[in-house]
C-alpha positions, 0 to 999 in steps of 0.5 A, a space after each residue: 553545588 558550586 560552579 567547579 562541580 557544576 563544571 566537572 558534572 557538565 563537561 562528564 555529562 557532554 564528553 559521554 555523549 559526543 565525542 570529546 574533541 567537539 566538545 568545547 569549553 563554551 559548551 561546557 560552560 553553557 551546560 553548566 549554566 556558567 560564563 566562560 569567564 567563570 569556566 576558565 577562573 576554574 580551569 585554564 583547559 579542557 585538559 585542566 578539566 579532564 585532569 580535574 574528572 580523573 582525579 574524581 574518577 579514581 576517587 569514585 573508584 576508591 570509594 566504591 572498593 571499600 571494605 571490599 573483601 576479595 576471597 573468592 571469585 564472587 566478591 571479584 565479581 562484586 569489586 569489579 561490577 562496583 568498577 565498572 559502575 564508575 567506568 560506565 560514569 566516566 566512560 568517556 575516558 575509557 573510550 576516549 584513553 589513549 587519546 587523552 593520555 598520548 596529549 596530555 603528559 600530565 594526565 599520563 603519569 597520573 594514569 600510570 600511577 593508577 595503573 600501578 595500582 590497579 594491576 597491584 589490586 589485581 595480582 593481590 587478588 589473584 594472589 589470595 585466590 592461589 593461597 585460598 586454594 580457589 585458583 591453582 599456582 601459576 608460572 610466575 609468566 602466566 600469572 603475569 600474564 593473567 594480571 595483564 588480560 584482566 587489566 587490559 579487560 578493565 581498561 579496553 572492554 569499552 572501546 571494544 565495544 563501542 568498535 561493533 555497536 553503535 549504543 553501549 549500555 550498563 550490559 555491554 559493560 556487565 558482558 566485560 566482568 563476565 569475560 573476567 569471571 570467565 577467564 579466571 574459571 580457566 584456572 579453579 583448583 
């Protein structure tokens, strides 16, 4: 592993376990087994680094989805619990979002580009279930809305969590696709 990956490894594995906003480059480059010297040849920032584990986690993100068919509410379960795998690998950046993406401008419109893609992936799921005859059709409204409560289940489950206990763990996380599965239930044919 070269000393950038070694990098991006350390400071995921640092931003997870503390608060991001004490965790230092020179932390990162000591956990890296890296010079500081060597860290900022690589990245100027830890914004630069942040932005850097991103991109990596939509990549993740990409990877784990592939070849995934969504007919049906299991293979939804299964797509979102292969989600939640990367989430819960880079849960720093669920639990710490909204203040990265309010500092960094940036990592902002990367994010809302994601976004973009994630709430299409949600509505062409949906959307397939309506046809299948798996879900009734919804008011353009309510669909809309549904695509926003499972978008904002995805990206806000974690902090939700974190909010009433302390230790947040691979279930905590499985709780927030059963609320989804749960939620979609509402609406079978």
């Amino acid at each position: 592993m070269g000393s950038r990956d070694k990098i991006i490894a350390a400071a995921i594995a640092l931003f997870n376990r503390a608060d991001m906003k004490s965790v230092t480059t020179n932390h990162i480059a000591e956990a890296a087994g890296v010079s500081p010297g060597n860290l900022y040849y690589h990245f100027k920032s830890k914004e630069q680094i942040v932005r850097a584990i991103f991109k990596r986690m939509v990549v993740d993100e990409e990877r784990a989805c592939v070849n995934c068919c969504v007919d049906d509410i299991d293979s939804l379960s299964a797509y979102y619990g292969r989600l939640l795998g990367v989430f819960w690998r880079y849960r720093f950046f669920k639990r710490e979002m909204v203040f990265l993406l309010k500092r960094d401008a940036g990592l902002k419109k990367e994010f809302d580009l994601y976004q973009e893609r994630l709430n299409a992936e949600i509505e062409t799921a949906l959307r397939g279930f309506i046809a299948a005859g798996i879900m009734r059709p919804l008011p353009d409204r309510r669909f809309a809305f549904l695509v926003q409560n499972v978008a904002l289940i995805l990206n806000f489950w974690l902090p939700f969590c974190e909010m009433s206990s302390p230790r947040i763990t691979k279930a905590s996380l499985k709780q927030g696709l059963d609320l989804i599965v749960d939620l979609l239930e509402v609406y079978k044919a």
